[in-house]
C-alpha positions as CSV (number, residue, x, y, z in Angstrom):
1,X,-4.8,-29.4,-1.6
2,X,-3.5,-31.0,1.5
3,X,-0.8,-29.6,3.7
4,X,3.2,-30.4,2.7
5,X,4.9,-33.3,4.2
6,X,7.7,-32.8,6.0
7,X,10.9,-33.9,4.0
8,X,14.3,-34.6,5.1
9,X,17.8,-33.1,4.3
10,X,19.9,-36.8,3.2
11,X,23.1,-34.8,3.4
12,X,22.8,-33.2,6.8
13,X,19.9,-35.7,8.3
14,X,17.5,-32.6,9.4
15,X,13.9,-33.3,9.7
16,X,12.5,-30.0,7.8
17,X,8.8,-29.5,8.5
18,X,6.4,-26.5,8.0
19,X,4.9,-26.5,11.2
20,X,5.9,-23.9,14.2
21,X,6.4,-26.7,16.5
22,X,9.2,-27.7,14.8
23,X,11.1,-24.4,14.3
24,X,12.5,-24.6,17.2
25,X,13.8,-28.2,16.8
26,X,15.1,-27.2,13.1
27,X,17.5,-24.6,15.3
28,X,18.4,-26.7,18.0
29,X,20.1,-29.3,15.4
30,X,21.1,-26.5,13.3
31,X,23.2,-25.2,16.1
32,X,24.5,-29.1,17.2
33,X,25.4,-29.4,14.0
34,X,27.5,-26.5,13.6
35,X,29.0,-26.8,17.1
36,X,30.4,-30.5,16.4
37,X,32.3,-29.1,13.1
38,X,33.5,-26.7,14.8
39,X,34.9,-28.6,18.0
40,X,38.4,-30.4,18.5
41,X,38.6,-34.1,17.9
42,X,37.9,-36.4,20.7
43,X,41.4,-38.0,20.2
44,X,43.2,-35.2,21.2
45,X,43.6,-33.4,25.1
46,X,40.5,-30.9,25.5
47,X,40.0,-29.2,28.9
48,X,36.1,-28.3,29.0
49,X,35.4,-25.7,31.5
50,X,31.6,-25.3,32.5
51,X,31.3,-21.6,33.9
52,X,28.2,-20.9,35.6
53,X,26.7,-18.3,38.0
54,X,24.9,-20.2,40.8
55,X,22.1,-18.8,42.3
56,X,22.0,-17.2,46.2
57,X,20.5,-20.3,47.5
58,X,23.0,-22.5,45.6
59,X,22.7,-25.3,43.2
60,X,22.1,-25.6,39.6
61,X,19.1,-23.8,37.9
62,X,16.4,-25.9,36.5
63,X,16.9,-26.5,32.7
64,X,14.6,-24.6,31.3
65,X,15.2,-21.3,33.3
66,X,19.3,-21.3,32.3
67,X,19.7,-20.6,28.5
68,X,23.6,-22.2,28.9
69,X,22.2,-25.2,29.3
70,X,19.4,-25.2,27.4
71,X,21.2,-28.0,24.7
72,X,22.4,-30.3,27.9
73,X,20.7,-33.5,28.1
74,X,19.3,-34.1,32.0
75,X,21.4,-36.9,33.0
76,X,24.5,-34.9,31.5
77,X,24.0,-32.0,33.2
78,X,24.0,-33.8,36.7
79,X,27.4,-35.5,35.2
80,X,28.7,-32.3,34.7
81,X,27.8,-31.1,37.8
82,X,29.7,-34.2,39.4
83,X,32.9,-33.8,37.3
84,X,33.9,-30.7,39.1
85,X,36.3,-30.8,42.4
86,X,37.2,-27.4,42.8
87,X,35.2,-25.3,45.1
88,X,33.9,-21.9,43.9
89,X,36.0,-18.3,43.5
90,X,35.0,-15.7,45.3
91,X,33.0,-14.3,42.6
92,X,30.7,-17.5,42.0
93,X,31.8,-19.6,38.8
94,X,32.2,-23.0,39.1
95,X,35.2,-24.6,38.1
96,X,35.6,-27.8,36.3
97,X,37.9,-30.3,36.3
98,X,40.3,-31.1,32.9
99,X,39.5,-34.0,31.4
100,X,41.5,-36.0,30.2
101,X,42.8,-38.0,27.5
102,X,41.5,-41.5,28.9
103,X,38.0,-41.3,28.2
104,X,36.7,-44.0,25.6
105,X,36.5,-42.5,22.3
106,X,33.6,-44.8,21.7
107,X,32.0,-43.6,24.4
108,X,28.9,-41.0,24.6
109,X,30.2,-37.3,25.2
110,X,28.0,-35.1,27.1
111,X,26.8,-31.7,25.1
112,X,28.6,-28.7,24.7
113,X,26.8,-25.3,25.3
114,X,28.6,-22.7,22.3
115,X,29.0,-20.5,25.5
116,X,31.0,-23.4,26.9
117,X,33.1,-24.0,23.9
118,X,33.4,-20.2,23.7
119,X,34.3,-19.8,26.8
120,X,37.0,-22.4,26.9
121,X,38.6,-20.7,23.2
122,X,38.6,-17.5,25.0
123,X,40.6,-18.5,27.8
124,X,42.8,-20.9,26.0
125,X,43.6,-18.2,23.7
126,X,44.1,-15.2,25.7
127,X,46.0,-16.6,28.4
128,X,47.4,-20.1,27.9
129,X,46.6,-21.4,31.2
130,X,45.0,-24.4,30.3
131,X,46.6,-26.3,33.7
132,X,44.9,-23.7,35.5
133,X,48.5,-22.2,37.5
134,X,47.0,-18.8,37.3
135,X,45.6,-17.3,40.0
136,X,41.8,-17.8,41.0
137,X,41.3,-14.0,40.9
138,X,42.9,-13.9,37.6
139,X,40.8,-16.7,36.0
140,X,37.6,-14.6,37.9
141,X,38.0,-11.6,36.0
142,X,38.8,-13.3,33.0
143,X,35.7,-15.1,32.8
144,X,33.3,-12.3,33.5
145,X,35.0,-10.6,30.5
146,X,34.3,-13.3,28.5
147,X,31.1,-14.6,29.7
148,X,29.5,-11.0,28.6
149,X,31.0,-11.3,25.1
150,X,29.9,-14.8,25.1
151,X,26.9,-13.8,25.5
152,X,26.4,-10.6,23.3
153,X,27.9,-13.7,20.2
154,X,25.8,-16.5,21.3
155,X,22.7,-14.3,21.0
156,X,23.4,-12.8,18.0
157,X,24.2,-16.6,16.4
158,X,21.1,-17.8,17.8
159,X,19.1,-14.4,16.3
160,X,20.7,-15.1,13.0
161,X,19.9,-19.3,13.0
162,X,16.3,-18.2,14.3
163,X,15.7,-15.4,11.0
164,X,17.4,-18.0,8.4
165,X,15.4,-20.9,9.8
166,X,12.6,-18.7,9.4
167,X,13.2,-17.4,6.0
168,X,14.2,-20.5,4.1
169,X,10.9,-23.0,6.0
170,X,8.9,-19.7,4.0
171,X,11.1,-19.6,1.0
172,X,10.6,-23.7,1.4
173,X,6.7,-23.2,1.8
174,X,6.4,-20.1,-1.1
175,X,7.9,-22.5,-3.5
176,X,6.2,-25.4,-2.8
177,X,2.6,-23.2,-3.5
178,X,4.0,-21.4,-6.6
179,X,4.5,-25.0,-8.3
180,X,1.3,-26.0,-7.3
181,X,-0.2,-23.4,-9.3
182,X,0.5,-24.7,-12.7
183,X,-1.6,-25.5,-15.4
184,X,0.3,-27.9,-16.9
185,X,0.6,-30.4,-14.1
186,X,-2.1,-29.6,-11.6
187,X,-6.7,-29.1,-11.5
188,X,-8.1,-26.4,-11.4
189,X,-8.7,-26.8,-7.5
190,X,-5.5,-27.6,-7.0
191,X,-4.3,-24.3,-8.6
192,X,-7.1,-22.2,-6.8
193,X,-5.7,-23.5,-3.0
194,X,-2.5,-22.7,-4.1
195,X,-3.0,-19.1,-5.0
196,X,-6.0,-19.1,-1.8
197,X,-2.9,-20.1,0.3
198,X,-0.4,-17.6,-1.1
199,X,-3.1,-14.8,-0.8
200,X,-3.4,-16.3,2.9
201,X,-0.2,-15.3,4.0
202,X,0.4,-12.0,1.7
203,X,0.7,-10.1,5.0
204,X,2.9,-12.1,6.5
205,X,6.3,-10.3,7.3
206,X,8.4,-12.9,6.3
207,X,6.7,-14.2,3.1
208,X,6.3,-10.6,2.3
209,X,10.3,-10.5,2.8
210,X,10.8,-14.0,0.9
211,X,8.1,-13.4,-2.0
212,X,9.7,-10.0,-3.2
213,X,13.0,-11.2,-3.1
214,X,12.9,-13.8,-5.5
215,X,12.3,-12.8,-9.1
216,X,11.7,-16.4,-10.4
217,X,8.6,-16.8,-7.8
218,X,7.5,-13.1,-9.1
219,X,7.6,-14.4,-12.9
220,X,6.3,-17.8,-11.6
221,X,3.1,-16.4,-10.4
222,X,2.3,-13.9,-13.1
223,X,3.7,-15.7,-16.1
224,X,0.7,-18.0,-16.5
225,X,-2.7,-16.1,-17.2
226,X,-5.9,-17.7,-18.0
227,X,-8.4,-14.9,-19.7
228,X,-11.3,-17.8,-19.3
229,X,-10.4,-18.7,-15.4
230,X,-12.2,-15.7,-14.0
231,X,-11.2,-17.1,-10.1
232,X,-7.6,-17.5,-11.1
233,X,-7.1,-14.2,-12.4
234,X,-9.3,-12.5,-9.1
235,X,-6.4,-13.9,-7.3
236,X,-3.3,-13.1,-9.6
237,X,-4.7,-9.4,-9.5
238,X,-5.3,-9.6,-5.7
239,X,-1.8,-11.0,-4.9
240,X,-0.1,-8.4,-7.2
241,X,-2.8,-5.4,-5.5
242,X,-1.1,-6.6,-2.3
243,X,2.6,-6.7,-3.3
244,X,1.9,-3.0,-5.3
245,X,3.2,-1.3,-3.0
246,X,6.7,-2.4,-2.5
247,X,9.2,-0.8,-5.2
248,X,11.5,-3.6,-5.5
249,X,8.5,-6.4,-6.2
250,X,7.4,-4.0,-9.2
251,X,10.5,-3.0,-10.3
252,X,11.6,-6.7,-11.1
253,X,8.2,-7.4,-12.5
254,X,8.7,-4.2,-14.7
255,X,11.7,-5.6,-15.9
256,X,10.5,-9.2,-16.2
257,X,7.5,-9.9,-16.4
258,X,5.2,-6.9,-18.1
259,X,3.8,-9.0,-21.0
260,X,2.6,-11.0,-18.3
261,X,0.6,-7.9,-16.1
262,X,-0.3,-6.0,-19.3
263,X,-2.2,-9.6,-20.4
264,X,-3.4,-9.8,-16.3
265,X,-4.9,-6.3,-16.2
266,X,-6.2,-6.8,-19.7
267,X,-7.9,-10.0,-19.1
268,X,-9.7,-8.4,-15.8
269,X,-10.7,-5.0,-17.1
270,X,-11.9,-6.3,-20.6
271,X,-13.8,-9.5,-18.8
272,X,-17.5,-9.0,-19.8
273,X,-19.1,-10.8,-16.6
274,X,-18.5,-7.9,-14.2
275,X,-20.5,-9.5,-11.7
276,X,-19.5,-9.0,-8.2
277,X,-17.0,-12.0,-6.4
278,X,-19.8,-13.6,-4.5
279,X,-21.5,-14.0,-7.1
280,X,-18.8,-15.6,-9.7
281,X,-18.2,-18.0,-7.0
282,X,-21.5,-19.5,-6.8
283,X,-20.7,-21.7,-10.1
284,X,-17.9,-23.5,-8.3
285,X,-17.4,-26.2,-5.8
286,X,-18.9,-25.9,-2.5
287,X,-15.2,-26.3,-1.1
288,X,-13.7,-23.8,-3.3
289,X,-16.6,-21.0,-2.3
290,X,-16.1,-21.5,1.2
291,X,-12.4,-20.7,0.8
292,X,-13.4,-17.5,-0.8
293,X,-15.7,-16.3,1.3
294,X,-13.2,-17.2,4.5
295,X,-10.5,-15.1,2.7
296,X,-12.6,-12.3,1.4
297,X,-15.9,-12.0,3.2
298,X,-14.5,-9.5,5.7
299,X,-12.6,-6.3,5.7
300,X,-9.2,-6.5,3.7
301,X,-6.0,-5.6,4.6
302,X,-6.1,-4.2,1.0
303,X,-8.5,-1.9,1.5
304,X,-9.1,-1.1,5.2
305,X,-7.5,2.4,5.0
306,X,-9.8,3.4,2.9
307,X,-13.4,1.4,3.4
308,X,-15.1,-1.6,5.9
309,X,-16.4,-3.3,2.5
310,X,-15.6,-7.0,2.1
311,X,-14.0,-7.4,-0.9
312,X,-17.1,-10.0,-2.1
313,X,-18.4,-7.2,-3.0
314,X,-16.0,-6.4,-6.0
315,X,-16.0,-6.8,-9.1
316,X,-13.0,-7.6,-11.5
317,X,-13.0,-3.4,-12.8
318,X,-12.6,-2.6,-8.8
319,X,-9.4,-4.9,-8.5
320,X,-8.1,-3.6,-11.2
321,X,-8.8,-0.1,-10.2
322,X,-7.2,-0.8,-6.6
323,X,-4.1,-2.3,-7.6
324,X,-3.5,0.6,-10.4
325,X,-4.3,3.2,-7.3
326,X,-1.3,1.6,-5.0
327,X,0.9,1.0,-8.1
328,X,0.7,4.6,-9.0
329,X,3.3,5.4,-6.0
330,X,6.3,3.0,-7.2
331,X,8.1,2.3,-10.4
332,X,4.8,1.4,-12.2
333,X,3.5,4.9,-11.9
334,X,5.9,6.6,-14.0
335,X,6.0,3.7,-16.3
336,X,4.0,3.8,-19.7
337,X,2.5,0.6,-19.0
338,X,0.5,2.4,-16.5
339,X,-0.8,5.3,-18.3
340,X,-1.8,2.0,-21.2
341,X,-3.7,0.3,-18.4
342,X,-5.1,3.7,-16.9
343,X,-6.5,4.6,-20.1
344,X,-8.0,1.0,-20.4
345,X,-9.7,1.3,-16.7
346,X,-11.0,4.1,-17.7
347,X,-12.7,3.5,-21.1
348,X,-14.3,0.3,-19.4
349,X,-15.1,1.4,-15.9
350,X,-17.3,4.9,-16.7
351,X,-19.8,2.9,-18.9
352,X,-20.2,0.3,-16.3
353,X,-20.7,2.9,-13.5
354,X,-23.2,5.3,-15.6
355,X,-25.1,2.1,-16.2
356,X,-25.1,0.4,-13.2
357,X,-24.9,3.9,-10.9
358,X,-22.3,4.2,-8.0
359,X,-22.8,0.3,-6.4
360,X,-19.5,-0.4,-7.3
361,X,-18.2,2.5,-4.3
362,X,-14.7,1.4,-4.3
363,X,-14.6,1.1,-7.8
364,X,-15.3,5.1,-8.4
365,X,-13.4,5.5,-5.2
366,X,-10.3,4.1,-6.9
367,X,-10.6,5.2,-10.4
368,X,-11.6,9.4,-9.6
369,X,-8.6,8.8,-7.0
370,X,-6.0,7.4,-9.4
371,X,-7.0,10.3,-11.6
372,X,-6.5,12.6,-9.0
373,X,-2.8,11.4,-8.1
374,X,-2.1,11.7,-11.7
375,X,-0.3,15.0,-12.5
376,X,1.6,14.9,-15.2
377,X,-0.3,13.1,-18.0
378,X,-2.2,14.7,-20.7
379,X,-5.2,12.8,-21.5
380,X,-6.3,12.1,-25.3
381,X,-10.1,13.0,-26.1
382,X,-11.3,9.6,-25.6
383,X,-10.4,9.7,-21.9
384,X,-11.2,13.1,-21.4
385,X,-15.1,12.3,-22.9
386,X,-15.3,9.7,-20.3
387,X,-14.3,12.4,-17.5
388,X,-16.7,14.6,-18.8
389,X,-19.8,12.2,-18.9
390,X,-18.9,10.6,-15.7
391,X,-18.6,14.0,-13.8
392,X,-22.0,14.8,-15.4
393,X,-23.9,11.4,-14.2
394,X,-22.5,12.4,-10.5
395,X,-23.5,15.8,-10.8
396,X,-26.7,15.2,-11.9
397,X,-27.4,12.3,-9.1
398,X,-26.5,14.3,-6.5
399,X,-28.6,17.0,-7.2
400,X,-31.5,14.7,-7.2
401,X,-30.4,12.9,-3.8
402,X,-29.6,16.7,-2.5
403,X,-32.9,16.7,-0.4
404,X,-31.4,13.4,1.5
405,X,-27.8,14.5,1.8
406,X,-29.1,17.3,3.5
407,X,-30.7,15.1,6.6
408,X,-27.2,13.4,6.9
409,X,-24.0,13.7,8.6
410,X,-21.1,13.4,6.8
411,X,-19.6,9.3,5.8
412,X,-23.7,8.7,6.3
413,X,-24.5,8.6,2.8
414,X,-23.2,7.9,-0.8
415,X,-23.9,11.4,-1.9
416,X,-20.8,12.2,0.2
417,X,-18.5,10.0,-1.9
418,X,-20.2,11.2,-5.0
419,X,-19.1,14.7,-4.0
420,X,-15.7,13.7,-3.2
421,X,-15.2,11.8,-7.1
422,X,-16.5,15.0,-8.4
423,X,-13.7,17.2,-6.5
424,X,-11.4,15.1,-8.0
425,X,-12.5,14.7,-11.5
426,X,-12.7,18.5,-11.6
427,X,-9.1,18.9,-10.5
428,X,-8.2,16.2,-13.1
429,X,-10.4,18.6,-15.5
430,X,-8.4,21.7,-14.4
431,X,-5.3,20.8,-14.7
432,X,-5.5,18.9,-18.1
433,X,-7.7,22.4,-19.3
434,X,-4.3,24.0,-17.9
435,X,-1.9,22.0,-19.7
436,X,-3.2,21.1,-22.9
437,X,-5.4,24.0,-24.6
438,X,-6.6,21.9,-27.4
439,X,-8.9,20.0,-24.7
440,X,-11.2,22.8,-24.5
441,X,-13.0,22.6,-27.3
442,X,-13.7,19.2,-26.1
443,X,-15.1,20.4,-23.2
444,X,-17.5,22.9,-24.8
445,X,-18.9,20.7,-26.9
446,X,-19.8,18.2,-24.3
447,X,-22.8,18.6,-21.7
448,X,-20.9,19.1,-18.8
449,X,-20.6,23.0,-18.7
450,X,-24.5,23.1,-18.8
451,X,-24.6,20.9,-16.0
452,X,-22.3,22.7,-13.5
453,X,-24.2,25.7,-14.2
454,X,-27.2,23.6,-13.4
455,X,-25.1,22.8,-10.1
456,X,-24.9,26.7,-9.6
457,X,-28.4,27.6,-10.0
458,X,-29.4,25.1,-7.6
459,X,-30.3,26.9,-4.6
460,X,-30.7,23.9,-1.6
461,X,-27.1,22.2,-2.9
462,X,-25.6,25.9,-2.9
463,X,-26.8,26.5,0.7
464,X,-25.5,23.3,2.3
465,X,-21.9,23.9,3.6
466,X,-20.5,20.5,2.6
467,X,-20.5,21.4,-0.8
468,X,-18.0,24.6,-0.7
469,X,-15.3,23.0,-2.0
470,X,-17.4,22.1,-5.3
471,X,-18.5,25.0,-6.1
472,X,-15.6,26.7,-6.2
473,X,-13.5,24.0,-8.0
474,X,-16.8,24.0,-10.4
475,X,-16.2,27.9,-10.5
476,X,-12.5,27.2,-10.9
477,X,-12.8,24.9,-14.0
478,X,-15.4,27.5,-15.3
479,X,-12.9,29.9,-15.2
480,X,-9.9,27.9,-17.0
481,X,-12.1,27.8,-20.0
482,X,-13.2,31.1,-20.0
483,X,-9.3,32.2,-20.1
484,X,-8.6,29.9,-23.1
485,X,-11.8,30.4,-25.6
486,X,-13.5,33.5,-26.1
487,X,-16.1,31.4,-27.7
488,X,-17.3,29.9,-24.8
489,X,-17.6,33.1,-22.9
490,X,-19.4,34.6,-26.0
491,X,-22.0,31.8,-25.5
492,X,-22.9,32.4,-22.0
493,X,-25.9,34.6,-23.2
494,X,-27.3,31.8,-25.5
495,X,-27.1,28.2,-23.7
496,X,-30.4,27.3,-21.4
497,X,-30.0,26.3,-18.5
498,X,-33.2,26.3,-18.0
499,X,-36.7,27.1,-19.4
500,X,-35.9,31.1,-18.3
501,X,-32.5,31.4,-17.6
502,X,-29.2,31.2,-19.6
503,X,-25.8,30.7,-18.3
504,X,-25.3,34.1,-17.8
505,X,-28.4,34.8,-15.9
506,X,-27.4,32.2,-13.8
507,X,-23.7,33.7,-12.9
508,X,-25.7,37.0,-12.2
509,X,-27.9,35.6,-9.6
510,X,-24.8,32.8,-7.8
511,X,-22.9,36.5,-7.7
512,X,-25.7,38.3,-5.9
513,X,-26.5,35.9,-3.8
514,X,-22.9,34.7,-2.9
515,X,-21.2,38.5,-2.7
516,X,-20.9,38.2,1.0
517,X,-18.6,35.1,0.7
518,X,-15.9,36.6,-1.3
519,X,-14.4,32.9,-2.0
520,X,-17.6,32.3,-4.1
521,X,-18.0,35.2,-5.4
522,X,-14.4,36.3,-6.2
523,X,-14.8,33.1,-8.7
524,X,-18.3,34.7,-10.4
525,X,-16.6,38.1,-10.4
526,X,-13.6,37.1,-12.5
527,X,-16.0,35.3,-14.9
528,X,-18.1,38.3,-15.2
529,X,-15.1,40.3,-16.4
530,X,-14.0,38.1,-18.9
531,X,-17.6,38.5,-20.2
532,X,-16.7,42.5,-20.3
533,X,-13.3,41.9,-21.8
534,X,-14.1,39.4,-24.6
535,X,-17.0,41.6,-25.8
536,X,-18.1,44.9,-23.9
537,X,-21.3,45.5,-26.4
538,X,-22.7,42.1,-26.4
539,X,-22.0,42.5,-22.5
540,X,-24.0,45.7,-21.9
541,X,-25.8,44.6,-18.8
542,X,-22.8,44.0,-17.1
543,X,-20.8,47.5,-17.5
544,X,-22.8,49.1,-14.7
545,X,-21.3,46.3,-12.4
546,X,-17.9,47.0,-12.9
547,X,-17.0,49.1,-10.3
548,X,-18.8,46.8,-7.7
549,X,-16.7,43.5,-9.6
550,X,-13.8,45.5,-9.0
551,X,-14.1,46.0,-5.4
552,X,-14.9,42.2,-5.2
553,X,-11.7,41.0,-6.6
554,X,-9.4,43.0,-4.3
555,X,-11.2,41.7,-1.4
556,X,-10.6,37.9,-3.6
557,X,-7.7,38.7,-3.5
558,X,-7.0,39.7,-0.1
559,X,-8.4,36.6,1.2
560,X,-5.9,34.7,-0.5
561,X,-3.0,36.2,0.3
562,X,-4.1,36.1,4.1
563,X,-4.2,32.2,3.6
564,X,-0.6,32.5,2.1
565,X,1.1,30.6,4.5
566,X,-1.7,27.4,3.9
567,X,-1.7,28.1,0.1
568,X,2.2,27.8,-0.2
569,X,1.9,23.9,0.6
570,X,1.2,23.6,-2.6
571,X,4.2,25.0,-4.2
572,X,5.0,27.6,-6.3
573,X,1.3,27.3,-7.6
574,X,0.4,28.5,-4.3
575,X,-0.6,31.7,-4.8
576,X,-0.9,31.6,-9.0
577,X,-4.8,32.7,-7.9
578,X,-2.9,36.2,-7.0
579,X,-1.5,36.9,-10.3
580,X,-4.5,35.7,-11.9
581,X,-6.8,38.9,-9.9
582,X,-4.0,40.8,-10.8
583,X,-3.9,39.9,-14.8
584,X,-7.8,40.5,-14.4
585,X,-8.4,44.0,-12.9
586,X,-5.3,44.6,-15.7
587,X,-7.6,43.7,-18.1
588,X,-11.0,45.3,-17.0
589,X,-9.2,48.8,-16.6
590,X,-7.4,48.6,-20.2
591,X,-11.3,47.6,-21.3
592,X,-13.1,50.7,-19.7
593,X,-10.4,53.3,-20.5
């Protein structure tokens, strides 16, 4: 698509064009214009008075260096400097003969500064001396009053011309793309440079300004989605992953234009050929690859908080899952559409990652991170299944890579961003175990609780420090579901985690080994006792350790309260983990007495 052609204005006679060499001209005839509206007719008596500071080594300025006569033509500034016959006041103006009424209307008129036309209303106005009786000292002081409010208007005229030059050449140029992208009246190349172009300039302040304030180019861009044009709707989905962010652009697509990104979203989530960008490219035009690869073959402004990858690296599912991430924190986050198109990303993205492992990064980054931010949704079984098998596969490959990760500093490997998805899916686990009891039934019956007590038996991951924060949220979900089914407790004793070890042997042993870090085994102590209070007999074994389980939980709890003033950041959750110790050691006494 070739670049617009300048087109001009019949009713005012401006030359518009897109260029940034012509701003400037655009302004300066903006401003003639409005000045010669503005100013008296030639027929009737003006008196023009030219003030100016001259320089210490007299003479006029050059030009270029003396923004009051930036608009003069050369030869009439040097009749302007002829016209005057009065010599200087004291303070340094110069002073300009009247004209008068005799000069040929037909004739060319030198240029008018707004200072000068200013400068002469001012006057005019405030003193009615326009034969000049008034004393020199009088005029002297007048005119440094009004020079500095001259100038404080002119600037903020030409700072207000300058930003609505600016915003109507992009609100010119915006349009101008968004028609191009049209099905109906334009190729499919044509339609790809337009969208290439808008994704271009996303960034831009001032398209960024004109794009969101315009609800027709919103609808425009969005309204129009092609399931079968896999480029077009990698752009649609980048442009609105760009825009997620700002309230008011989702807000008026909320309101407008949902049928539209529920179809978008739809189209690139359900899309079979996940292959990533660089690839889907490679079917097209030699002209239209090389436009994607300038745009996306480096680190994106999209993603650069959070990761150096190019974005030819993606996949549809990753798009999706970015803009859903940086929706989550305006209008769309709180909107059911979201929590629709969550459940969607997720029911399609965990069979693509537990079959084609983690080479999508971002797109497990996104997803296990837009899980994370979500706090108030209750997720249905299906979703929850996925969380659960998901969690497992990352489980599982990190213990198997744990011999590498242990070689490697921290950012050096994927194992690290495998560990950080799991923290999240496991405070996603906890809090829906928290909210909604019926869930954990769902979790027993799934493999994951074999697998995090495979995680806990596993001696080299247990050791290495990075993995802490795991353990105890591992412990933590543990936990949630030993306080909401007895059943699961009773089965400790039963389920193999290995060829000579149960789930409760296991606990035994992470306890023993662990007791000197009491926020380990404070976790292990508490599940211990539940073992005692759900059923003392089938927990014989165990009775002997009360005392010393006891003992452990005060210190727990100890620990946590001297972390008070870091645990209330949380909010009134803070310090739940308090009462919790407490409710326990309740319990234990009431079951030995």
């Amino acid at each position: 698509m070739g670049k617009r052609k300048s087109s001009t204005n019949a009713q005012d006679g401006l030359q518009r064009s897109y260029s940034e060499s012509k701003v400037w001209d655009f302004l300066d005839a903006t401003v003639d214009r409005h000045f010669k509206e503005q100013r008296p007719s030639m027929d009737a008596k003006v008196t023009k008075q030219l003030h100016k500071r001259k320089k210490e080594n007299g003479g006029f300025s050059r030009r270029n260096d003396n923004p009051e006569t930036k608009y003069i033509s050369g030869p009439d500034l040097q009749k302007a400097a002829q016209v005057s016959q009065y010599p200087k006041s004291s303070n340094g103006p110069n002073r300009s003969h009247s004209l008068t009424t005799g000069m040929d209307s037909g004739s060319s008129t030198m240029s008018v500064t707004y200072r000068e036309q200013r400068s002469y209303v001012a006057e005019t106005n405030n003193t009615g001396d326009e034969n000049g009786i008034l004393s020199v000292e009088y005029h002297s002081e007048a005119t440094d009053v009004d020079e500095s409010e001259d100038e404080n208007t002119q600037m903020k005229s030409i700072h207000e011309l300058r930003f609505a030059g600016e915003k109507q050449r992009n609100m010119d140029e915006i349009e101008y793309l968004i028609d191009g992208i049209s099905s109906k009246t334009n190729s499919a190349n044509s339609r790809y440079n337009s969208f290439l172009e808008i994704c271009e300039k996303i960034y831009e302040r001032m398209f960024r300004i004109c794009l969101k304030s315009s609800q027709d180019f919103q609808q425009r861009i969005f309204s129009e989605v092609l399931p079968e044009d896999k480029l077009q709707i990698i752009l649609q989905t980048y442009i609105f992953s760009s825009m997620a962010d700002e309230n008011d652009f989702s807000q008026s697509l909320l309101e407008n234009c949902s049928d539209g990104i529920y179809e978008l979203f739809y189209s690139a989530i359900t899309e079979r050929d996940q292959r990533p960008i660089q690839s889907l490219i490679g079917a097209y035009s030699k002209t239209i690859q090389s436009s994607f690869w300038e745009l996306f073959n480096h680190p994106s402004p999209l993603t650069k908080e959070y990761s150096n990858e190019t974005l030819l690296s993606y996949n549809l599912l990753s798009l999706a899952g970015i803009a859903l991430m940086k929706a989550y924190d305006g209008p769309l986050g709180s909107h059911d559409l979201f929590f629709k198109l969550m459940k969607l990303e997720v029911e399609h993205a965990v069979p693509f990652l537990l079959k084609n492992g983690a080479q999508q990064t971002f797109l497990l980054f996104s997803l296990t991170s837009t899980l994370d931010k979500v706090e108030t949704c209750t997720w249905d079984d299906d979703v929850l299944n996925k969380i659960y098998d998901l969690l497992s596969f990352l489980l599982k490959s990190i213990l198997k890579d744990n011999e590498k990760l242990k070689s490697m500093e921290s950012g050096d490997s994927i194992c690290f961003l495998m560990i950080a998805s799991c923290e999240k899916l496991l405070r996603t686990l906890i809090r829906s175990v928290n909210s909604d009891s019926p869930s954990v039934s769902t979790f027993c019956n799934s493999g994951l609780p074999k697998q995090l007590f495979e995680v806990l038996n596993n001696q080299a991951f247990v050791k290495n420090k990075s993995n802490v924060e795991l353990l105890m949220m591992s412990l933590g979900l543990l936990l949630e579901i030993s306080e909401e089914s007895e059943a699961f407790v009773r089965s400790l004793p039963n389920i193999q985690v290995s060829t000579s070890q149960t789930m409760l042997d296991v606990l035994l042993q992470f306890y023993k080994d662990q007791k000197s870090k009491v926020e380990l085994s404070g976790y292990a102590a508490m599940l211990l006792i539940h073992c005692i209070v759900a059923d003392s007999r089938a927990f014989e074994q165990i009775l002997p350790m009360a005392p010393q389980l006891k003992t452990t939980l005060i210190e727990f709890k100890r620990f946590h309260i001297s972390l008070k003033e870091e645990l209330m950041l949380f909010g009134t959750q803070g310090l739940a983990i308090v009462s919790i110790v407490d409710d326990t050691l309740d319990s234990l006494e009431k079951t030995l007495t």
